[in-house]
VMD Tcl script that draws the C-alpha trace (Angstrom):
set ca {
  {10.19 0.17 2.42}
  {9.31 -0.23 5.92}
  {5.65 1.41 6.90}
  {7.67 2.61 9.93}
  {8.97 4.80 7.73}
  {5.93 6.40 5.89}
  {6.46 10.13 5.93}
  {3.81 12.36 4.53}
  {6.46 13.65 1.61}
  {6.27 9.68 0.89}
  {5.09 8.94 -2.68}
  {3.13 5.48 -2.79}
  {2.51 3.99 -6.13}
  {0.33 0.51 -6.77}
  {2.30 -2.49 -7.57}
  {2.18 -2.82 -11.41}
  {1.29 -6.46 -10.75}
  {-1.63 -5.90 -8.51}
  {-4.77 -6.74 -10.60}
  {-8.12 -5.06 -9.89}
  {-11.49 -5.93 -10.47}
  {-14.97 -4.29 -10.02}
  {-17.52 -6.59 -8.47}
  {-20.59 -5.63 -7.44}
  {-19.75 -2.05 -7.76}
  {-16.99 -2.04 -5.70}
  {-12.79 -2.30 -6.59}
  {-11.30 -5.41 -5.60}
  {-7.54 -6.22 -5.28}
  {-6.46 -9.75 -6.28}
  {-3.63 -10.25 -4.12}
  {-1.61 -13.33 -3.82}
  {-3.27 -13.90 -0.40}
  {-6.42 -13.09 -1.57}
  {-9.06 -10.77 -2.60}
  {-9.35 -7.24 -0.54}
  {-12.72 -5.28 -1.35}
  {-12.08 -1.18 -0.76}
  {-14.80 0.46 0.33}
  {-15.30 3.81 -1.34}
  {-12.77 6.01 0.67}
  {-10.33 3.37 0.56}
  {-10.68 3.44 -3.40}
  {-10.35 6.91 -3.36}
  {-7.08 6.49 -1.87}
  {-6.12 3.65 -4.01}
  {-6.80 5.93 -7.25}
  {-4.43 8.54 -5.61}
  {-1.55 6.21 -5.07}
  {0.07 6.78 -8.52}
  {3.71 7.44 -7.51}
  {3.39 11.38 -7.68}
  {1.09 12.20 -4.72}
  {2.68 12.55 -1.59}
  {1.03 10.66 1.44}
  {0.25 14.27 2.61}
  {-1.22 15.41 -0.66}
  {-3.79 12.27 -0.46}
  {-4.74 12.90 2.71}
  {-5.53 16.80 1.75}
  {-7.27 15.41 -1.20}
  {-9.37 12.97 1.01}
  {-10.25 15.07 3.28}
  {-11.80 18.16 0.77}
  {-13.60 15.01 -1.09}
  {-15.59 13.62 1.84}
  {-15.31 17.35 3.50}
  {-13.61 15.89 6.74}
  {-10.54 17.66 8.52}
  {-7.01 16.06 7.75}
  {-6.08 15.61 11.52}
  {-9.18 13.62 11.63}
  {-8.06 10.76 9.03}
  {-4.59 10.96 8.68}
  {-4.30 7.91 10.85}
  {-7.23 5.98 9.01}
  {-5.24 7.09 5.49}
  {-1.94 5.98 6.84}
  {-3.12 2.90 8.31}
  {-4.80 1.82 4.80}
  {-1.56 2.67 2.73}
  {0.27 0.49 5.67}
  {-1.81 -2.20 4.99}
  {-1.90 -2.13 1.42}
  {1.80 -1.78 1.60}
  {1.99 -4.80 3.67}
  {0.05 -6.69 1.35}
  {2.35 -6.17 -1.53}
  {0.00 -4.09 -3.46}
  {1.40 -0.78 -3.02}
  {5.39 -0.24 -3.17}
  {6.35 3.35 -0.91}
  {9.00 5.77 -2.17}
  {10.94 7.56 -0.13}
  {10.61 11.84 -0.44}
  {13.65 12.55 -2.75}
}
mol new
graphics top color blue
foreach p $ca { graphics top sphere $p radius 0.5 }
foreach p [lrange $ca 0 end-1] q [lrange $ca 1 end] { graphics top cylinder $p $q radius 0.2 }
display resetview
């Protein structure tokens, strides 16, 4: 799916194939371009992409765990799943 297209009702899920590590006490993706280290929000969000949270539930979630307000990193959230999208290691369903 095209990130120009993330809605909030969108459901991302990680890419079965995407294998993660923990290295140094932080999650690593091994990619086919490479490693990507999360830092702890972004493995928040990683743990949330499962395929039944909506973009818009994540970003709720997010926000009540590091007690920040949703309009504040809805564009940080969205940019991450973006990226991660873009990277193969999330795949982005459309809302049904």
């Amino acid at each position: 799916m095209s990130s120009d297209v993330l809605g909030t009702a969108s459901r991302p899920r990680r890419q079965d194939g995407t294998r993660v590590r923990r290295v140094g006490g932080r999650v690593v993706l091994i990619l086919d371009s490479g490693g990507l280290e999360l830092n702890q929000t972004a493995e928040s969000v990683w743990m949330l992409c499962t395929g039944s949270a909506s973009v818009a539930d994540i970003i709720s979630q997010i926000a009540e765990e590091y007690d920040a307000d949703e309009d504040e990193i809805r564009a940080d959230v969205v940019e991450l799943l973006e990226e991660l999208e873009g990277l193969g290691a999330l795949e982005i369903a459309a809302p049904a």
